[in-house]
One Martini backbone bead per residue (centre of mass of N, CA, C, O) as a GRO file, in nm:
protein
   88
    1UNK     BB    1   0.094   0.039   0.024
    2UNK     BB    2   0.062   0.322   0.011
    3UNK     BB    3   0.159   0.602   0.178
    4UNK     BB    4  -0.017   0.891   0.332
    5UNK     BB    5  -0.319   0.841   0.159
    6UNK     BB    6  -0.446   0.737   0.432
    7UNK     BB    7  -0.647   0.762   0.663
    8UNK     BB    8  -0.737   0.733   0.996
    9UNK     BB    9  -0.823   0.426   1.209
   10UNK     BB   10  -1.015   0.484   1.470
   11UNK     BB   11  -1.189   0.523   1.773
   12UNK     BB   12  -1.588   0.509   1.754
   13UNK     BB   13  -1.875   0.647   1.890
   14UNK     BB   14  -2.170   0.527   1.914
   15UNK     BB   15  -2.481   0.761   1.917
   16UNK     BB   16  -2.781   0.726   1.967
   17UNK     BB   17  -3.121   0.857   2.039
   18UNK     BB   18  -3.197   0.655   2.265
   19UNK     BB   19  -2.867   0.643   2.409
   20UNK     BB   20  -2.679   0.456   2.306
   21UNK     BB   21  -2.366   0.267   2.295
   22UNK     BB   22  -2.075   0.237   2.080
   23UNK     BB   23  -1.762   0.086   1.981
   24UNK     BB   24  -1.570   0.169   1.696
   25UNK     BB   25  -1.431   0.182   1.352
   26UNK     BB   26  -1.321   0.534   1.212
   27UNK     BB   27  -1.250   0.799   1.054
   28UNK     BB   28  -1.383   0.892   1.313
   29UNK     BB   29  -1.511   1.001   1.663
   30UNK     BB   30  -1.823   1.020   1.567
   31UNK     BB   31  -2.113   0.910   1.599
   32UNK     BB   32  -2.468   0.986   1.475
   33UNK     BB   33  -2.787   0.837   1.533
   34UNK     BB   34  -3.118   0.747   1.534
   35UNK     BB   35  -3.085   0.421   1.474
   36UNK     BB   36  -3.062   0.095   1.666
   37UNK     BB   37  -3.065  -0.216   1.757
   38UNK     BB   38  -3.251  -0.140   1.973
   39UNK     BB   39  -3.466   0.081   1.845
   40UNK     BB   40  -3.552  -0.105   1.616
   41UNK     BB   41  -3.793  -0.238   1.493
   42UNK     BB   42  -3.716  -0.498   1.371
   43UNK     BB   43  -3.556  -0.604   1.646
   44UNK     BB   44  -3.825  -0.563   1.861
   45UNK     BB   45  -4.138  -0.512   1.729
   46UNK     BB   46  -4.164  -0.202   1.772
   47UNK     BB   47  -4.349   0.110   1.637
   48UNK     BB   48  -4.213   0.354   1.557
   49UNK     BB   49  -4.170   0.717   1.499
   50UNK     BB   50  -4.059   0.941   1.319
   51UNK     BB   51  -3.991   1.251   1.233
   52UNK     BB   52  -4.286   1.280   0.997
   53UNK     BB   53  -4.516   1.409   1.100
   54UNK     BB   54  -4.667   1.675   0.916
   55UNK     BB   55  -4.619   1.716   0.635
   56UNK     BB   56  -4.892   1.743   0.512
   57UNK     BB   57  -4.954   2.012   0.669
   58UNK     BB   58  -4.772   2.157   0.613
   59UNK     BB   59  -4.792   2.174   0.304
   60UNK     BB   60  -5.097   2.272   0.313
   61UNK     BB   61  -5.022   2.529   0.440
   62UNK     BB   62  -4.821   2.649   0.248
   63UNK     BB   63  -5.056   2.636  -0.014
   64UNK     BB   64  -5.385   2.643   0.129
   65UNK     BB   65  -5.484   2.388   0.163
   66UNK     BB   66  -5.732   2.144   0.145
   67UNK     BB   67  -5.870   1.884   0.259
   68UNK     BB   68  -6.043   1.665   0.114
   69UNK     BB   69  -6.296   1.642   0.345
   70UNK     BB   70  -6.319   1.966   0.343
   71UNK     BB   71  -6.406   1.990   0.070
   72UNK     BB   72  -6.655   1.801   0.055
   73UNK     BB   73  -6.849   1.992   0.243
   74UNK     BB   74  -6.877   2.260   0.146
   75UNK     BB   75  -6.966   2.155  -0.145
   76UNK     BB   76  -7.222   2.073  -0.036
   77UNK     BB   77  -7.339   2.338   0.128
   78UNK     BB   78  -7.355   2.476  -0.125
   79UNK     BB   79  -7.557   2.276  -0.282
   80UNK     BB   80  -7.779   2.358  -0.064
   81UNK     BB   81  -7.829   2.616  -0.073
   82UNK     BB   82  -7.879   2.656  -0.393
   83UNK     BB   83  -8.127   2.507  -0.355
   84UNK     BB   84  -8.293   2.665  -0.164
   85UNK     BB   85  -8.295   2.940  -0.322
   86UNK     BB   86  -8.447   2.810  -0.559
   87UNK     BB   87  -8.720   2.761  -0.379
   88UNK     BB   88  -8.787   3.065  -0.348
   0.00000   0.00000   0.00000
């Protein structure tokens, strides 16, 4: 091998967002993930969620968007309005 030109392989710290920590070896001296084998949905068998919830509501709002549900009720009542006024 070449000298010089590979990097450093160091004892690296690996911290879940769970808390757990473990050491292993990396060119970096800290490594940080949100999900490690203790707190894995796939190896607990429970299940997490990640911080993904809101984003079609964030979404929605940002673009002033009505839900699905919301829009055919509205749509709805416009149409019994309608309706009664045609009738007077």
């Amino acid at each position: 091998m070449k000298e010089k030109i590979h990097p450093t392989y160091v004892e690296a710290t690996v911290t879940c967002g769970c808390g757990e920590t473990f050491v292993t070896r990396s060119t970096t001296d800290k490594i940080v993930v949100e999900v490690c084998g203790k707190c894995h949905p796939f190896y607990t068998g429970k299940q997490k969620f990640v911080d993904s919830a809101g984003r079609i509501e964030k979404f929605q709002r940002k673009y002033n968007w009505k839900s699905p549900g919301s829009a055919n009720k509205t749509s709805d009542q416009n149409d019994e309005k309608a309706q009664t006024e045609d009738k007077k």
